[in-house]
C-alpha positions as CSV (number, residue, x, y, z in Angstrom):
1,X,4.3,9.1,-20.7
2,X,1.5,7.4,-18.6
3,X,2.2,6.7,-15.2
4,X,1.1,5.6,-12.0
5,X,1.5,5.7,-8.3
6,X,1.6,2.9,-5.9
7,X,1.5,4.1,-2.6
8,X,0.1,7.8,-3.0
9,X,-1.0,8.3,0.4
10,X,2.8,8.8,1.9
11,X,4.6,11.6,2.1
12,X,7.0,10.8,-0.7
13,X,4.1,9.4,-2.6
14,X,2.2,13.5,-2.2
15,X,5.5,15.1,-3.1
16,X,5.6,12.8,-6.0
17,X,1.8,14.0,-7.6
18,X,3.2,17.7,-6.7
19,X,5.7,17.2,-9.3
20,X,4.2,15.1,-11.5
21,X,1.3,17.2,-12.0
22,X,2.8,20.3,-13.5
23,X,5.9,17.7,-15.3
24,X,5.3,18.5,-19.4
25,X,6.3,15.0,-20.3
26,X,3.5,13.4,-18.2
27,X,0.0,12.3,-17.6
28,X,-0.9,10.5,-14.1
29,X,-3.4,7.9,-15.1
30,X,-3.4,5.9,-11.4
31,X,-2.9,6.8,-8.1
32,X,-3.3,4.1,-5.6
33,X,-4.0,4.0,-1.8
34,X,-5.6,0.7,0.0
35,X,-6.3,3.2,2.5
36,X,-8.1,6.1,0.8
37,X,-10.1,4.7,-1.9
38,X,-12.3,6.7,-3.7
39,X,-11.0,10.5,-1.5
40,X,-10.2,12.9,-3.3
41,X,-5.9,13.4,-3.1
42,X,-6.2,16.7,-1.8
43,X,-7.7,15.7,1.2
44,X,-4.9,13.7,2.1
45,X,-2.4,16.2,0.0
46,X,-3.8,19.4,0.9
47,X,-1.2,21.6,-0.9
48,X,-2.6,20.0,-4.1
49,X,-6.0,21.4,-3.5
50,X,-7.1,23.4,-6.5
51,X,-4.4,22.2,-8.2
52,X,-5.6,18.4,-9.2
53,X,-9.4,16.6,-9.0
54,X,-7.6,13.2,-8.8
55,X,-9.1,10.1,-6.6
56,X,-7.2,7.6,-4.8
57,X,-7.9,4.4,-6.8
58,X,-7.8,0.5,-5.4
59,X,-4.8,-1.2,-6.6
60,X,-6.0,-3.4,-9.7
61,X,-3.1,-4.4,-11.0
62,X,-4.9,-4.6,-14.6
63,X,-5.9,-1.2,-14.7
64,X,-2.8,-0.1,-13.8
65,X,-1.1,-2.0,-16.6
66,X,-3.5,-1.1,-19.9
67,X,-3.1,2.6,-18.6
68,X,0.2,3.1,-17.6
69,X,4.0,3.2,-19.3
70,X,5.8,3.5,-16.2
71,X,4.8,2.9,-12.5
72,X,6.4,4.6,-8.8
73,X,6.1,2.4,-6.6
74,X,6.1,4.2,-3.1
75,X,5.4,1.4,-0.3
76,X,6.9,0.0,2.7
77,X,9.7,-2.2,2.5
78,X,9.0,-5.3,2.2
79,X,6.1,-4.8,-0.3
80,X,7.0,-4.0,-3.6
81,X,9.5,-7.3,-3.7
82,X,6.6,-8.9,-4.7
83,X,4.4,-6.5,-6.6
84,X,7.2,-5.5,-8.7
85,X,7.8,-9.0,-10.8
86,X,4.2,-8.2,-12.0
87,X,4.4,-5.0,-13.1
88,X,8.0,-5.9,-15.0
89,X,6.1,-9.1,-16.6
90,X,3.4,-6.9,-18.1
91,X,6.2,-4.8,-19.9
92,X,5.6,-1.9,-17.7
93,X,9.0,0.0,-16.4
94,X,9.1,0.6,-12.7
95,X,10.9,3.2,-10.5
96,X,10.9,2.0,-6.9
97,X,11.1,4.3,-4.0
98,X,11.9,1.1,-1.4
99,X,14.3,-0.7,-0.4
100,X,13.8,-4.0,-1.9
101,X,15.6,-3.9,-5.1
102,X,18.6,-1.6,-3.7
103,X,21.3,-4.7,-2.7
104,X,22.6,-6.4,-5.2
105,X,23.4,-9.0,-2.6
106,X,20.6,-11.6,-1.3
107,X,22.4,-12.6,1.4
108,X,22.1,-9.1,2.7
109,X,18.6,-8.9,2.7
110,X,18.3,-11.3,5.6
111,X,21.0,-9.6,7.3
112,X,20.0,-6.4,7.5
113,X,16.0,-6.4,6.7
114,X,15.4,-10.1,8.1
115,X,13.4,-11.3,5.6
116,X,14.2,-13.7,2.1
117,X,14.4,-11.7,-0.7
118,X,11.4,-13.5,-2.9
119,X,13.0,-13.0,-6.2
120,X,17.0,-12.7,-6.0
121,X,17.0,-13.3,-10.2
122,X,15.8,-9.3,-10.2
123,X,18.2,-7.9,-8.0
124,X,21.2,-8.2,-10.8
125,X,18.4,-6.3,-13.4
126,X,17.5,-3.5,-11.1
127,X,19.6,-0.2,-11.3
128,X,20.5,1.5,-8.2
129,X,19.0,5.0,-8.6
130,X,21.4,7.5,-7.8
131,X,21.9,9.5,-11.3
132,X,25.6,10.7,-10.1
133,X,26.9,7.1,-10.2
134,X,24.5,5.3,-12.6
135,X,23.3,7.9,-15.3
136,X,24.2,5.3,-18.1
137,X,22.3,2.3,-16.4
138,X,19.0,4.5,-15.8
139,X,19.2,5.3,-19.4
140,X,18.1,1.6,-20.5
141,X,16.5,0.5,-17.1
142,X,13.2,-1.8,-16.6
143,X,13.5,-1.4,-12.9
144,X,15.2,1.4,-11.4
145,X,15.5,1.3,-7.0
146,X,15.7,4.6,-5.8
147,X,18.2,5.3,-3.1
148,X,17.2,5.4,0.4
149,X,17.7,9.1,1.8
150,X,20.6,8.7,4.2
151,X,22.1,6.7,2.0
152,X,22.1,9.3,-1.1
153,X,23.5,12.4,1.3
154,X,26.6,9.8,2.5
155,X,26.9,8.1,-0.9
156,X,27.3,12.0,-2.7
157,X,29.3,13.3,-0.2
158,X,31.9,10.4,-0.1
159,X,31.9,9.6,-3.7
160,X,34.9,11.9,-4.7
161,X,37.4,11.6,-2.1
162,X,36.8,7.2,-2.1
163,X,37.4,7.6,-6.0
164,X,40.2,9.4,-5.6
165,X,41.6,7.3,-2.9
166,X,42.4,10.0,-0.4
167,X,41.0,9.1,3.0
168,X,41.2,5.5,5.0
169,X,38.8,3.3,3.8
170,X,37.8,1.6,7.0
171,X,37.9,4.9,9.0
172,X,34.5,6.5,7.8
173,X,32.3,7.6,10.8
174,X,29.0,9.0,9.7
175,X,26.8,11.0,12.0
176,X,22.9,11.9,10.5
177,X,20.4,14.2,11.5
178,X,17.1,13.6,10.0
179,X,14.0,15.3,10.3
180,X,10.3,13.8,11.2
181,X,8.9,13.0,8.1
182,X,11.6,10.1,7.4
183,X,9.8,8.0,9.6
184,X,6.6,8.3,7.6
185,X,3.2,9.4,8.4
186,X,2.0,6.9,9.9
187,X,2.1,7.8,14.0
188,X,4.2,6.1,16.6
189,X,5.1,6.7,20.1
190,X,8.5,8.0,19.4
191,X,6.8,10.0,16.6
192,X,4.5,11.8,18.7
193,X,5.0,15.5,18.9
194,X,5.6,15.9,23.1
195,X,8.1,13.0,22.3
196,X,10.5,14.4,19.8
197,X,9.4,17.9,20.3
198,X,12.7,19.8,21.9
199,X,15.2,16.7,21.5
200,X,17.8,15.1,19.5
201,X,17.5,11.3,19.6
202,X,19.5,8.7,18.5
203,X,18.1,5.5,17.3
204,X,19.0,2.7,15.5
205,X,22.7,3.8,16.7
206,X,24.3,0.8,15.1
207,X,23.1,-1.8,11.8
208,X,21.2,0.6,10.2
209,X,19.8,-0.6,7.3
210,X,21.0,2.1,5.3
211,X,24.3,1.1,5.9
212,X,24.7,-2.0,2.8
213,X,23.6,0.6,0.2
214,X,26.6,2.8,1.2
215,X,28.9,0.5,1.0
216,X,27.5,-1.1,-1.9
217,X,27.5,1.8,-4.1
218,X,31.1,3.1,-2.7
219,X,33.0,0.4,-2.6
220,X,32.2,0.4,-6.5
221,X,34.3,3.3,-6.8
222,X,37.8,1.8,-5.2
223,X,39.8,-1.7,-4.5
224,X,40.4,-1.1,-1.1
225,X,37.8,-2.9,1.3
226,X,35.7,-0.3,3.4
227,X,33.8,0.0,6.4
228,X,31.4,2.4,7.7
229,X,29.9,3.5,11.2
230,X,26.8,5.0,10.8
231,X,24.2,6.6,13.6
232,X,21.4,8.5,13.0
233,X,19.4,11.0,15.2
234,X,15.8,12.2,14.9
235,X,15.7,16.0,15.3
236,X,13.0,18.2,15.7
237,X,12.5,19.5,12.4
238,X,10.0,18.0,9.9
239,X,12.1,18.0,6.9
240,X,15.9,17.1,6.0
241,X,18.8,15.6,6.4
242,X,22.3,16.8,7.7
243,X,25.0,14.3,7.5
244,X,28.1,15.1,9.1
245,X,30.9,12.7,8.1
246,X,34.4,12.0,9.6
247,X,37.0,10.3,7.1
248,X,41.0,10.6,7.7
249,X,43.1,11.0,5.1
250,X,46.1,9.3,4.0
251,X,48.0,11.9,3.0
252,X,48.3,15.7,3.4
253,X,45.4,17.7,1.6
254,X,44.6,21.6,1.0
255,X,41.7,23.1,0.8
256,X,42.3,23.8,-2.8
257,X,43.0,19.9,-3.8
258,X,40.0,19.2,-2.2
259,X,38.0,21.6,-4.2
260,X,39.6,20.0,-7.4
261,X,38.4,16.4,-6.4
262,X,35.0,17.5,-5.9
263,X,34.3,19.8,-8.4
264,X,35.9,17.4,-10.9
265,X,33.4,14.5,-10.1
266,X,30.3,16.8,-10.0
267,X,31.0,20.2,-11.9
268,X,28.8,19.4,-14.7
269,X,26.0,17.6,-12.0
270,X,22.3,19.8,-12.3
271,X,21.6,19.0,-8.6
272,X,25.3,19.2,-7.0
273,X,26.3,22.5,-5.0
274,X,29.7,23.1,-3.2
275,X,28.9,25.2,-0.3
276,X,32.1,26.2,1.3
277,X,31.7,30.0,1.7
278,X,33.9,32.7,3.2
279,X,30.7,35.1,3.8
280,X,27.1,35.2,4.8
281,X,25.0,33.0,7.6
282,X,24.8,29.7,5.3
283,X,28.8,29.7,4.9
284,X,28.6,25.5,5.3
285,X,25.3,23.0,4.2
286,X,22.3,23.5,6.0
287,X,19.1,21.2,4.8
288,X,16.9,24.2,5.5
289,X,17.8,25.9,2.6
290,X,17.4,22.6,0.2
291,X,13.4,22.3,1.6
292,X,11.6,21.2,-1.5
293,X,14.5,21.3,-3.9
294,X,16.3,18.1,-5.6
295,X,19.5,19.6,-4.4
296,X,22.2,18.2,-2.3
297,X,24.6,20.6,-0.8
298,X,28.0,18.9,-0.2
299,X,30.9,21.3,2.1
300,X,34.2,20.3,4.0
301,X,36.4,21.3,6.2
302,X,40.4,19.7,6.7
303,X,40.7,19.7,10.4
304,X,44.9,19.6,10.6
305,X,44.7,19.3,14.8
306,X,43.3,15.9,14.3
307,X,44.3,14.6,10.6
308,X,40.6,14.6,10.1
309,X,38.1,16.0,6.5
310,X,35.2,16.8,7.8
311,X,32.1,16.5,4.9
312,X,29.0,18.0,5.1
313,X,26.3,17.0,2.6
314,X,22.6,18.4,3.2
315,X,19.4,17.2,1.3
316,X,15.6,17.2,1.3
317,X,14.6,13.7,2.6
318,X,11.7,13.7,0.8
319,X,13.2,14.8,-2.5
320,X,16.3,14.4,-3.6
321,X,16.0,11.5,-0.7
322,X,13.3,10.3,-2.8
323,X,10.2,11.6,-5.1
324,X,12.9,14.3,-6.7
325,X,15.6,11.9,-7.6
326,X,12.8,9.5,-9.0
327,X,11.5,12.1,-10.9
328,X,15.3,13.0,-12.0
329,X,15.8,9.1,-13.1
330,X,12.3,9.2,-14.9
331,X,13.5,12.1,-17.0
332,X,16.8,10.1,-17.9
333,X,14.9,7.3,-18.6
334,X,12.8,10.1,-20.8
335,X,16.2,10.8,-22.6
336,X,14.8,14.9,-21.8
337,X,16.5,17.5,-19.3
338,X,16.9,15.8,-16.2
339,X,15.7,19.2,-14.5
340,X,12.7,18.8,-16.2
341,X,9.9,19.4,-13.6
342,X,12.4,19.4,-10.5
343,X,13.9,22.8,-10.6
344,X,12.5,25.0,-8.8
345,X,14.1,26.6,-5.8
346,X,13.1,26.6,-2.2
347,X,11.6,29.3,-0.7
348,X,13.2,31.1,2.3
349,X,13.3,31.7,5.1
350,X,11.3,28.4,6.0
């Protein structure tokens, strides 16, 4: 398969051409940056030096189209609601790593991005991108929106126990850690290394924007209305997420039942790992040791003191929080392995 890159200059957009380039099944034709036309990718991706002689191209939209089966598109929100009608008119599939074809809801775009979603008719037609809840709809997709990365480790580690109906719908509290290169690499203030260097800051501490997609995609699994509180923190690491979430059950639960529920719901998942160990230093999920891996690493603990689950989920933000799950939804849509180029494990220590 031909394919191209919109927004190649990003971080997601790098780790994107690091897979792609060594994927059997394809052959990247386009990789676009407004920015960077004409420099060679491994000056803006230098881990791909040696490894690719690939130039950052303008975007012309009818290049892209006569070479290219399937287009990423990797660009600010806001953005790709309007490229994306023209790629889909041309015939051309599209994997979106934004946020603008996630809701199925146009009201909610004004809501919680504060902008009118340009073309609402698409929003119906676009499959959310989260392979664990949607394999069958990325199968036959035209537009596939990729999950945003908080959202994937909260939607994963609550999936189970909401389809099961075991914990309080309404009672979800969900506390994220995130590391620097979520924000992009495009410098900020708050970005700046003597800024977040040595802290733990929250931001954004309520109606995060991540916050519609996880109920979305959850309350698609259970009657019962829900609700969740959601803060994130920037940490000083430059990779990861760590979400730490605090449901209540509605009824006694073991350790063992709680095993059962997960481990029926993903036993047969490629990217799904229970960490819940007795021994060793990584007894719980840590997201240092999913760095650079499409994994997400889902534990729990039943605290009985305070009728409280505890979940744990851990991921690679810019992985299976994005290029690696696209990658894992192109390879559905591929009908091969969905491993297929996204395998590998991380190296360690890191």
């Amino acid at each position: 398969m031909r394919v191209s890159i919109i927004g190649g200059s990003g971080y997601a957009g790098g780790e994107l051409i690091r897979y792609l380039l060594f994927h059997p099944e394809v052959e990247i034709t386009n990789v676009v940056s407004r920015s960077n036309v004409d420099e060679y990718v491994f000056r803006i991706h230098p881990n791909l030096r040696g490894y690719t002689e690939l130039k950052f191209s303008p975007l012309n939209l009818s290049a892209i189209t006569s070479t290219s089966d399937l287009v990423f598109t990797a660009i600010p929100h806001g953005t790709s609601a309007e490229l994306v009608p023209k790629l889909l008119e041309t015939g051309i599939k599209v994997i979106d790593l934004g946020a603008d074809y996630r809701l199925k809801d146009p009201a909610l775009y004004p809501q919680w991005y504060g902008w009118k979603h340009p073309h609402p008719e698409l929003l119906k037609e676009a499959v959310y991108g989260l392979p664990e809840l949607h394999r069958e709809e990325i199968k036959a997709a035209k537009l596939v929106a990729c999950p945003g990365c908080m959202a994937t480790a909260t939607i994963l580690a609550l999936a189970p126990p909401m389809k099961e109906q075991i914990i309080e719908p309404e009672r979800i509290i969900v506390d994220a850690k995130i590391g620097s290169s979520g924000a992009g690499n495009a410098p900020t203030k708050a970005s700046h290394h003597p800024e977040r260097a040595n802290g733990v800051r929250p931001y954004k501490t309520v109606g995060h924007r991540h916050i519609p997609e996880m109920e979305q995609e959850l309350a698609s699994l259970t009657d019962a209305k829900l609700r969740i509180s959601f803060t994130p923190h920037a940490v000083p690491i430059v990779r990861g997420i760590l979400a730490t979430i605090h449901t209540f059950p509605n009824r006694n639960l073991t350790l063992p039942e709680v095993w059962k529920i997960y481990r029926s719901m993903y036993g047969q998942e490629p990217f799904i790992r229970l960490v819940k160990d007795r021994k060793g230093l990584h007894q719980l999920p840590d997201p240092k040791v999913t760095i650079g891996t499409n994994f997400c690493d889902i534990g729990f603990e039943i605290d009985s003191h305070a009728d409280r689950m505890v979940i744990l989920s851990a991921i690679d933000n810019l992985v299976k929080g994005a290029s690696g799950q696209a990658v894992q939804c192109l390879n559905i849509m591929l009908g091969i392995d969905e491993k297929t180029g996204i395998s590998a494990p991380t190296i360690y220590p890191v």
